[in-house]
NUMIGU-326017 format. One record per residue (C-alpha): residue number from 1; residue in three letters; x, y negated, z. Coordinates in steps of 0.1 Angstrom, whole numbers, plus 5000, padded with zeros to 4 digits. Layout:
BEGIN
+-----+-----+------+------+------+
!   k !   r !    X !    Y !    Z !
+-----+-----+------+------+------+
! NUM ! Ala !    X !    Y !    Z !
...
+-----+-----+------+------+------+
***
This chain:
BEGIN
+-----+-----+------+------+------+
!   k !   r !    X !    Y !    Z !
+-----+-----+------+------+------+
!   1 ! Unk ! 5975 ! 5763 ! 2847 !
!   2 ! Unk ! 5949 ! 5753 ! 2870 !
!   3 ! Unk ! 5936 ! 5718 ! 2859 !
!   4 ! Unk ! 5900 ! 5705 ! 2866 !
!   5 ! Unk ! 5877 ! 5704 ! 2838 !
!   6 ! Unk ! 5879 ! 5663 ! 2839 !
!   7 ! Unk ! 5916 ! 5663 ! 2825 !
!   8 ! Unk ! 5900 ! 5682 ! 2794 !
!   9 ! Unk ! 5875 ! 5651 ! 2791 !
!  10 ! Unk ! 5898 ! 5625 ! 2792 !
!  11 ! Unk ! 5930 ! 5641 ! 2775 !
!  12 ! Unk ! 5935 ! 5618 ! 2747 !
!  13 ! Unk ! 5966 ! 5599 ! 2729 !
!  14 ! Unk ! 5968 ! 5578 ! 2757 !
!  15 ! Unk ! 6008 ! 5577 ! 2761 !
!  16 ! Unk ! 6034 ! 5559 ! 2786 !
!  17 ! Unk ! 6044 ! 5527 ! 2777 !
!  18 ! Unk ! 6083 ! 5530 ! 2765 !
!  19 ! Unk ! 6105 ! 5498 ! 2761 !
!  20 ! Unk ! 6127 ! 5496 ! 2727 !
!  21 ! Unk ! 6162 ! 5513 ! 2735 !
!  22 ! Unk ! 6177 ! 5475 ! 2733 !
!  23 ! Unk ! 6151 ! 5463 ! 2761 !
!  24 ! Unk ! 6158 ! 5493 ! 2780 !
!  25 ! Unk ! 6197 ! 5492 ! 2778 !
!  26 ! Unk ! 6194 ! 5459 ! 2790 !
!  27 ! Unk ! 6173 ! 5461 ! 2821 !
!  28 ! Unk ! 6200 ! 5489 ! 2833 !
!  29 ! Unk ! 6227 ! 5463 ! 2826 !
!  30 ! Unk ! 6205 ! 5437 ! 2844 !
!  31 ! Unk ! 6202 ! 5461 ! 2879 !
!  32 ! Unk ! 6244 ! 5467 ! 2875 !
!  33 ! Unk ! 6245 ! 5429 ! 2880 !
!  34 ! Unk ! 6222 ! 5424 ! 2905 !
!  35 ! Unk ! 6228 ! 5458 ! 2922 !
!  36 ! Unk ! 6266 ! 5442 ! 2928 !
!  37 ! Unk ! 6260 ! 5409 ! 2937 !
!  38 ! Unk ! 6231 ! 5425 ! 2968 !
!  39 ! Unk ! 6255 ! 5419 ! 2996 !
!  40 ! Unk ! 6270 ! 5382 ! 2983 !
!  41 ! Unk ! 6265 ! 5349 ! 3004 !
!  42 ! Unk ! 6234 ! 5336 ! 2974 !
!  43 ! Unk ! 6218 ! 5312 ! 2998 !
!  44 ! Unk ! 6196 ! 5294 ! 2966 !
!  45 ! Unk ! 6177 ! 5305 ! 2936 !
!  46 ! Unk ! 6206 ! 5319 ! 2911 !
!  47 ! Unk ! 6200 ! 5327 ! 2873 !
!  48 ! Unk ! 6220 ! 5362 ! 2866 !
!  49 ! Unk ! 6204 ! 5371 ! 2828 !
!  50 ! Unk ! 6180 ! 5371 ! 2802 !
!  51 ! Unk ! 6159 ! 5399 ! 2793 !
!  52 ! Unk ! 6146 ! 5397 ! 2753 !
!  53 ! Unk ! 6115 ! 5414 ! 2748 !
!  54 ! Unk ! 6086 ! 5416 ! 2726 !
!  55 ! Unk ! 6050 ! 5417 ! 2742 !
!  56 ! Unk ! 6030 ! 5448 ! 2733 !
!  57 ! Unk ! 6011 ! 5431 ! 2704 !
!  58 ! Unk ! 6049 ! 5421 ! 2688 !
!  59 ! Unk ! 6054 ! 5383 ! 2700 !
!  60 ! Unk ! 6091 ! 5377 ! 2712 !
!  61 ! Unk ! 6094 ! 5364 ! 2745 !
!  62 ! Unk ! 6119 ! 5360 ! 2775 !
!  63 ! Unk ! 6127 ! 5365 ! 2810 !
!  64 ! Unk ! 6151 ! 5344 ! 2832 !
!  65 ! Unk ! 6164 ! 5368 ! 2860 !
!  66 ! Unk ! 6166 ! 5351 ! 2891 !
!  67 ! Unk ! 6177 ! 5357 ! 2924 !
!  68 ! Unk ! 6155 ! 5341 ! 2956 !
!  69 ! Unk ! 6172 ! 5347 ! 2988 !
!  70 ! Unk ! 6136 ! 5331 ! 3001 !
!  71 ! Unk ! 6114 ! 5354 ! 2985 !
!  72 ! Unk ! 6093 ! 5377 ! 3011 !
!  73 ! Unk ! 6089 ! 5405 ! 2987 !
!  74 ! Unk ! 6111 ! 5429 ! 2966 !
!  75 ! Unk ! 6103 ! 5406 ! 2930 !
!  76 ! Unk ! 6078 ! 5389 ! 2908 !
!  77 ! Unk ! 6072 ! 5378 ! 2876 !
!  78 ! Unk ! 6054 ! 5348 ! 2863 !
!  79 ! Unk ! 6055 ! 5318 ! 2841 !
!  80 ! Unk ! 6070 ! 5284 ! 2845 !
!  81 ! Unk ! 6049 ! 5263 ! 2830 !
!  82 ! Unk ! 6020 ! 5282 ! 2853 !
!  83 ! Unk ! 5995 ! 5301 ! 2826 !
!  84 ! Unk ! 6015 ! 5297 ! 2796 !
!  85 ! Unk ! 6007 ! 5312 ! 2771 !
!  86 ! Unk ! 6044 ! 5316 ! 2755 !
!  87 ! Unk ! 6061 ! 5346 ! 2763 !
!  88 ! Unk ! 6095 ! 5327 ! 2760 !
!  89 ! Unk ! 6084 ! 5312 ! 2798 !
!  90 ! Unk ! 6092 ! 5338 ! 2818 !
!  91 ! Unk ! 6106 ! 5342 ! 2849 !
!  92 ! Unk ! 6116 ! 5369 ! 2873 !
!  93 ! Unk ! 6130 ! 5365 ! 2908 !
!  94 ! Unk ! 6143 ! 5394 ! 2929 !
!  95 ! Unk ! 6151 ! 5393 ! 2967 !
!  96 ! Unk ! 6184 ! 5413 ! 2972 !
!  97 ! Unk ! 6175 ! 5423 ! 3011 !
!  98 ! Unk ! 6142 ! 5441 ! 2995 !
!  99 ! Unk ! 6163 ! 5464 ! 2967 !
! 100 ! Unk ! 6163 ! 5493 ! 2988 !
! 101 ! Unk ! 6186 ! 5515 ! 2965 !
! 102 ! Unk ! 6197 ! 5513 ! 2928 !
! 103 ! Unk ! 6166 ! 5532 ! 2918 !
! 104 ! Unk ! 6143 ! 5511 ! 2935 !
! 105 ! Unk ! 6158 ! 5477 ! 2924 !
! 106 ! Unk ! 6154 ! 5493 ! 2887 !
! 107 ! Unk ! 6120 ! 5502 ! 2890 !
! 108 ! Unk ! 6112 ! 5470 ! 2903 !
! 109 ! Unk ! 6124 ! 5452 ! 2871 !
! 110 ! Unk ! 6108 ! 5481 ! 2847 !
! 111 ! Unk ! 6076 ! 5471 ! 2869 !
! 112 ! Unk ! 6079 ! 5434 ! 2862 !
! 113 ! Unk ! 6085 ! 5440 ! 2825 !
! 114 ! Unk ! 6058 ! 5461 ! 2818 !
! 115 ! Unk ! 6036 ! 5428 ! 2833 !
! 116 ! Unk ! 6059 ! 5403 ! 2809 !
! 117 ! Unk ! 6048 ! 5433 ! 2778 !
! 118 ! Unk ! 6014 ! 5426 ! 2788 !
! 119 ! Unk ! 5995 ! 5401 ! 2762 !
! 120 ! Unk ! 5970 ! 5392 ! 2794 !
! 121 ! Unk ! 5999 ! 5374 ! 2812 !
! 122 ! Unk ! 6006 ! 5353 ! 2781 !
! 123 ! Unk ! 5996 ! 5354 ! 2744 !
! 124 ! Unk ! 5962 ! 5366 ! 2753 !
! 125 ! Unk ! 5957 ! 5351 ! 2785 !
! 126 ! Unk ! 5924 ! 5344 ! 2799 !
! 127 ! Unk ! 5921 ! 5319 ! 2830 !
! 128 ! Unk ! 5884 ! 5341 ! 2838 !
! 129 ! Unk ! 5902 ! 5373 ! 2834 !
! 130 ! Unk ! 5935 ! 5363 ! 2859 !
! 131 ! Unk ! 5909 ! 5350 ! 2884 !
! 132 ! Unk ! 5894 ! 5390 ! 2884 !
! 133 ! Unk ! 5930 ! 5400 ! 2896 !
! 134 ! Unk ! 5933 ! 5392 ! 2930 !
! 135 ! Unk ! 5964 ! 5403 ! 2953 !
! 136 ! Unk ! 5946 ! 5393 ! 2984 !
! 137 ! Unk ! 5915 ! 5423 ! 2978 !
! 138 ! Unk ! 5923 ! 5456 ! 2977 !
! 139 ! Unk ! 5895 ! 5462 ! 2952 !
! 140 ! Unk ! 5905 ! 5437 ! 2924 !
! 141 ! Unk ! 5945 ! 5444 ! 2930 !
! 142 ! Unk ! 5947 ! 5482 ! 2930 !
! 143 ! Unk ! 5920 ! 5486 ! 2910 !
! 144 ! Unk ! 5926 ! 5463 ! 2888 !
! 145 ! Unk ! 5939 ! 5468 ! 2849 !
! 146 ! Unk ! 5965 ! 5443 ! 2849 !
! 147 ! Unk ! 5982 ! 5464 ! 2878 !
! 148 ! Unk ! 5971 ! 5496 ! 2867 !
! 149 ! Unk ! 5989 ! 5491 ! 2832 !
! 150 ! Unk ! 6024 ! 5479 ! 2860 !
! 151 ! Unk ! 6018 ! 5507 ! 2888 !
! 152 ! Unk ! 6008 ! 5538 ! 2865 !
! 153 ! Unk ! 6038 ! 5533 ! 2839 !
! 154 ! Unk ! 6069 ! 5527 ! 2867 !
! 155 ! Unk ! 6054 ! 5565 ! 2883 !
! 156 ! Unk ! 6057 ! 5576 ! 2850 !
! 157 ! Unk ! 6093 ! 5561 ! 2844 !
! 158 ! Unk ! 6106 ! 5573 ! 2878 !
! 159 ! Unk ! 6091 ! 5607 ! 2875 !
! 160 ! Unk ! 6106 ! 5614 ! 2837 !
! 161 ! Unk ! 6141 ! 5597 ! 2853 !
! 162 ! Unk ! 6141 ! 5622 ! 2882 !
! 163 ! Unk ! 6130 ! 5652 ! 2865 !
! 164 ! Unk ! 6158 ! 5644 ! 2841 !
! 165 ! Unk ! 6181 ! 5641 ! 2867 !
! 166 ! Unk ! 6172 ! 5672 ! 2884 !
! 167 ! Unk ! 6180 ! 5689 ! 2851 !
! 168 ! Unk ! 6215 ! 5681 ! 2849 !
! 169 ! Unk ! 6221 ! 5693 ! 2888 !
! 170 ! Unk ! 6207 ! 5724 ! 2885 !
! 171 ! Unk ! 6237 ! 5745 ! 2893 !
! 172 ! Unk ! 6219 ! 5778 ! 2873 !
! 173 ! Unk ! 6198 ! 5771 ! 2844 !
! 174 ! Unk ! 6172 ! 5800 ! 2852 !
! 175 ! Unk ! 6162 ! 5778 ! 2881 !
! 176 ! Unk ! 6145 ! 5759 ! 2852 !
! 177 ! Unk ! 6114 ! 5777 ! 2862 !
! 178 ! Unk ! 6108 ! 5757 ! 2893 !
! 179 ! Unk ! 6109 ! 5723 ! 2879 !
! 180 ! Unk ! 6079 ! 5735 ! 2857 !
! 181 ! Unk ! 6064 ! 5749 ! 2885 !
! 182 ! Unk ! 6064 ! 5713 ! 2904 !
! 183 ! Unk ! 6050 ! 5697 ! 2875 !
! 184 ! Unk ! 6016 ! 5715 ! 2876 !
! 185 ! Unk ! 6014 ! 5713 ! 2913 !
! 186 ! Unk ! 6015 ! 5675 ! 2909 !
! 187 ! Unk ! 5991 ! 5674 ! 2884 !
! 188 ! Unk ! 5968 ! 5696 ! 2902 !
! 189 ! Unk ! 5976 ! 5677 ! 2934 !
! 190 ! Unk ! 5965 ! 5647 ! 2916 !
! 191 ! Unk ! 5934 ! 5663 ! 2894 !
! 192 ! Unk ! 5920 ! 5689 ! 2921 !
! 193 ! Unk ! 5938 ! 5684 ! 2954 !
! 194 ! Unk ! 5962 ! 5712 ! 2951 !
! 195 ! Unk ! 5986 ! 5710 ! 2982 !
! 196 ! Unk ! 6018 ! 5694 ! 2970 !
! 197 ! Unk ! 6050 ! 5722 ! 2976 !
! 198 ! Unk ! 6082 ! 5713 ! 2995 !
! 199 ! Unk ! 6099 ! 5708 ! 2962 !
! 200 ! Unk ! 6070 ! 5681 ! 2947 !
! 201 ! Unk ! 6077 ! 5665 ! 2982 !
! 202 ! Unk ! 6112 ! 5657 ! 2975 !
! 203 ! Unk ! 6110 ! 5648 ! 2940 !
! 204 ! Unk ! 6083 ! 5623 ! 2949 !
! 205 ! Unk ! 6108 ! 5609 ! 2979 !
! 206 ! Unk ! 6135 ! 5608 ! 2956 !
! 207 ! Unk ! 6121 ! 5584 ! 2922 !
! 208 ! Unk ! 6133 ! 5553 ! 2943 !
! 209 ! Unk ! 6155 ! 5569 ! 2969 !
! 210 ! Unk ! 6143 ! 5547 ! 2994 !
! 211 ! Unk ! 6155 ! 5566 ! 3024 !
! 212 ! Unk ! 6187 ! 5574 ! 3009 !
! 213 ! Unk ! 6220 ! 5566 ! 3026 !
! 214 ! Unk ! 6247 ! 5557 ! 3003 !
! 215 ! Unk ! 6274 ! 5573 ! 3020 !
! 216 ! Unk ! 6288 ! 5608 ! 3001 !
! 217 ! Unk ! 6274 ! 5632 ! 3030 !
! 218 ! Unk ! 6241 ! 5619 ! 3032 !
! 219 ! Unk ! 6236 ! 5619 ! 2989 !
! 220 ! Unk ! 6253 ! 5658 ! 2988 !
! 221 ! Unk ! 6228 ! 5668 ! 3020 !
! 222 ! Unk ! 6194 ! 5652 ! 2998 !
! 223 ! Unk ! 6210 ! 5667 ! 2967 !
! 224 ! Unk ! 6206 ! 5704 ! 2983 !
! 225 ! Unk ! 6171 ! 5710 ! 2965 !
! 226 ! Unk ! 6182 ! 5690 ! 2933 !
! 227 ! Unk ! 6213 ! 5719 ! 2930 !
! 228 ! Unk ! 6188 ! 5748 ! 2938 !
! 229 ! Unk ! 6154 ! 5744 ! 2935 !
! 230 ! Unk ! 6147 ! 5777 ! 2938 !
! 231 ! Unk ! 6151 ! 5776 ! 2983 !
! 232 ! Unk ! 6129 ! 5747 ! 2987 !
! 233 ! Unk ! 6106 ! 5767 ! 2999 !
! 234 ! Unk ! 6131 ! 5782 ! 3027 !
! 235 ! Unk ! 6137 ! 5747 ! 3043 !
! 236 ! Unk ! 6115 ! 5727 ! 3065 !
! 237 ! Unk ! 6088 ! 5701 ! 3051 !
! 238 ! Unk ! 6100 ! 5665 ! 3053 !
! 239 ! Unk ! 6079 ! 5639 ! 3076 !
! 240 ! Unk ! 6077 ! 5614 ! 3057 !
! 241 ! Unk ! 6050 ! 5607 ! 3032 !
! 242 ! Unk ! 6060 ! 5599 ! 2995 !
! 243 ! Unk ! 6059 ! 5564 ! 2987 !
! 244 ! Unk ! 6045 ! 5570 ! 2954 !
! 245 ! Unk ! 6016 ! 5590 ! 2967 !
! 246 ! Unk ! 6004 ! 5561 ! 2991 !
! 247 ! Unk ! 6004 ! 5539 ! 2959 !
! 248 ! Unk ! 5989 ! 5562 ! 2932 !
! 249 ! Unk ! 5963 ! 5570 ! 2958 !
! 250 ! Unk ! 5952 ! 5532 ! 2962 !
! 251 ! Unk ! 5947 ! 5532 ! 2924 !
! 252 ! Unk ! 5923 ! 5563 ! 2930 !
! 253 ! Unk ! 5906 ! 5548 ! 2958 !
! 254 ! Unk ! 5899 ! 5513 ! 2949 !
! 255 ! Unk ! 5899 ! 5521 ! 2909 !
! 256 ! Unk ! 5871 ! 5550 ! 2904 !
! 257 ! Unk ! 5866 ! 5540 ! 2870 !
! 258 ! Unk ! 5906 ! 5539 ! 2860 !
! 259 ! Unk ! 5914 ! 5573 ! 2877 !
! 260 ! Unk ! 5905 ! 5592 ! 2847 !
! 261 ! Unk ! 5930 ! 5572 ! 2822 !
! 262 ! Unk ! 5960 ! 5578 ! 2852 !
! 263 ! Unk ! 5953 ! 5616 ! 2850 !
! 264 ! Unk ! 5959 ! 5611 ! 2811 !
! 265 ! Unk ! 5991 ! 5595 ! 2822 !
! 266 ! Unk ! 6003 ! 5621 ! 2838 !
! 267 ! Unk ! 5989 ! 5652 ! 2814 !
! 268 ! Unk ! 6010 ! 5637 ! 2785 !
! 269 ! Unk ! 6038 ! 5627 ! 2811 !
! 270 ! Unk ! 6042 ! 5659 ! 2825 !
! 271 ! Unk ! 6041 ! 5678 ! 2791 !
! 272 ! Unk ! 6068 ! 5654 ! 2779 !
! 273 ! Unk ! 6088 ! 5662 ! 2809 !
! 274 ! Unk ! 6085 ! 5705 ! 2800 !
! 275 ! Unk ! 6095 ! 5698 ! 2769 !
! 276 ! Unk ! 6125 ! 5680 ! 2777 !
! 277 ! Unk ! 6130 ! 5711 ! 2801 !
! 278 ! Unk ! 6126 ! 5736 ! 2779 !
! 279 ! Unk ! 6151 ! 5723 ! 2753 !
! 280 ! Unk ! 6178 ! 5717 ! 2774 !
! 281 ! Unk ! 6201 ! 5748 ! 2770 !
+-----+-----+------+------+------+
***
């Protein structure tokens, strides 16, 4: 496998973060919920759930789910009081015409959560540090830790979630061979600039299913290279640029100094992903 000399620099036990099965179990049940009540007439703020969770250095905290019909923006997390430092404060609010699709809505919420996890945002929270993270700059956004920890995790969710979704599809199980195949072509599209194949493409497009129709016709036609990887290469390249790759690649541009712990990420990530691969029979 072709990977630059940098991955074998930074390769170290540097691991996705991965919620507790009860946590996890309960964010699915959470996008169920919200996922059904997208189309109903909410015209004010609405409580749906609770989400229990512990922050990543083990303090028990919670998250009111909330849907804004005035939000301008998919969803957000913060706390009510403003900079508390409980984890019990909490809050998340969702804007049902932003979901996009199922997929999307849920990595939304596993986005939020993974800030709600972070000790910054509450137990260890540091009024100079919040004021480095800025929305409003490119710079001190993208490239900043607090989103890094959000942006690099949900890729890493989505991409394990499709790959193991592709798995079950695969209509013959020596086809097997091209889902490994993708996975070092995006990490050597990511580590050395390796052009990204037809079949990357559409994985990529599909983690949030964005673009996806939910009618039956339209899910069986994007399903054609899920069933059988092995013709990607047969049909034409899709137009439209990953969402995923415009995002990763702010991280690279405005976060230099991060880039290195991403392409860890993914290294352990993707060999995570061929293992799951390889033992499914």
């Amino acid at each position: 496998m072709k990977i630059l000399n940098i991955l074998e620099n930074v390769i170290s036990e540097g691991k996705r973060f991965k919620f507790s099965p009860e946590v996890y179990t309960k964010m699915m049940e959470v996008t169920e919920k919200l996922w059904a009540l997208r189309n109903k007439p909410i015209t004010r703020k609405t409580m749906v759930d609770n989400i229990r969770f512990q922050t990543s250095d083990g303090v028990e905290g919670n998250v009111k789910v909330v849907i804004n019909p005035r939000l301008k923006f998919i969803g957000q997390v913060e706390t009510k009081p403003a900079y508390s430092r409980d984890p019990m404060d909490f809050i998340m609010e969702l804007q049902p015409k932003e979901y996009g699709s199922k997929k999307n809505l849920f990595l939304t919420i596993y986005h939020e959560m993974l800030h709600a996890t972070d000790p910054s945002q509450s137990t260890k929270m540091s009024i100079p540090y919040l004021a480095s993270y800025n929305e409003h700059s490119d710079e001190a956004y993208w490239g900043h830790p607090i989103e890094f920890r959000a942006i690099s995790n949900e890729f890493m969710e989505g991409l394990v979630n499709e790959y193991k979704r592709r798995l079950k599809q695969l209509k013959k199980p020596e086809n097997k061979k091209y889902l490994l195949k993708s996975l070092d072509n995006l990490l050597n599209y990511f580590a050395k600039g390796e052009q990204r194949s037809k079949l990357t493409d559409d994985i990529l497009l599909r983690i949030n299913d964005e673009d996806i129709p939910d009618s039956r016709i339209a899910q069986l036609v994007a399903n054609i290279q899920s069933n059988y990887p092995n013709i990607s290469d047969l049909l034409p390249r899709k137009k439209d640029e990953p969402y995923y790759i415009t995002y990763i690649e702010l991280i690279k541009k405005h976060g230099p100094k991060i880039w290195p712990n991403f392409l860890t990420l993914l290294y352990n990530t993707t060999e995570e992903i061929k293992e799951m691969i390889l033992q499914k029979r």
